[in-house]
N, C-alpha and C positions, 0 to 999 in steps of 0.2 A: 454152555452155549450150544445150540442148534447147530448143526454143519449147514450153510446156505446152499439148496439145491432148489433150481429153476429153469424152466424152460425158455431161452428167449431165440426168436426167428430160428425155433429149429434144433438150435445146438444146446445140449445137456451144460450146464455154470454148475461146478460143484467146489467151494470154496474159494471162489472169485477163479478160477480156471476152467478155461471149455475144453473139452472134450478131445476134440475135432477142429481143424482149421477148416472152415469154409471159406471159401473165394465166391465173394457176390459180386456180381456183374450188374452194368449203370440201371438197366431194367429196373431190375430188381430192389437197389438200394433207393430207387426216384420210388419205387410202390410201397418200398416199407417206409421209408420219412417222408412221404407226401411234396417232397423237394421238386423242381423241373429241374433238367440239365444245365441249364443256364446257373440256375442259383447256385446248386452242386457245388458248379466251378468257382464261382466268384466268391462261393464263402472259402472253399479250398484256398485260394488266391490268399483271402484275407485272415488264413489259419483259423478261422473257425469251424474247421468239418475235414477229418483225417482222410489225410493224401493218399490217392489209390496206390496200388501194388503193380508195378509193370507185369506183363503176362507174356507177352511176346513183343515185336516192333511195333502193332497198331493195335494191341489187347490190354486194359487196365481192369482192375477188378479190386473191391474191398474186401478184409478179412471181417468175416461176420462179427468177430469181440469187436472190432473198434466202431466198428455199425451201433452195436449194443452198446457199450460205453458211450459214443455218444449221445444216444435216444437218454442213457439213466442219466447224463449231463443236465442234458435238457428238462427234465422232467424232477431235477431236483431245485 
């Protein structure tokens, strides 16, 4: 069997493990899944779209793997 190696938003996936922890910021993660803020929240709310990562007292940000696990969620 193949080793699974791919690039998704950035970060090197080499047998279901990235590389690198990236922290995406709300920008960012509304440009990669086409989501608005609003929706963001309300599916977070509703557990379907993983909970940001506190960053400081008014700073949140997603880990790029759970961005990408969701989008492959989605798309299976």
């Amino acid at each position: 069997m193949r080793a699974r190696k791919q690039t998704i938003l950035g970060a090197s996936l080499k047998n279901g493990q990235y590389d690198t922890m990236t922290i995406l910021r709300r920008p960012k993660v509304e440009q990669i899944t086409g989501l608005s803020r609003s929706t963001l929240y309300a599916m977070i709310a509703e557990g379907t779209f993983p909970k940001p990562v506190k960053l400081g007292k008014r700073a949140v940000g997603w880990r790029e793997s759970d961005i990408a696990d969701w989008l492959d969620s989605r798309a299976a």
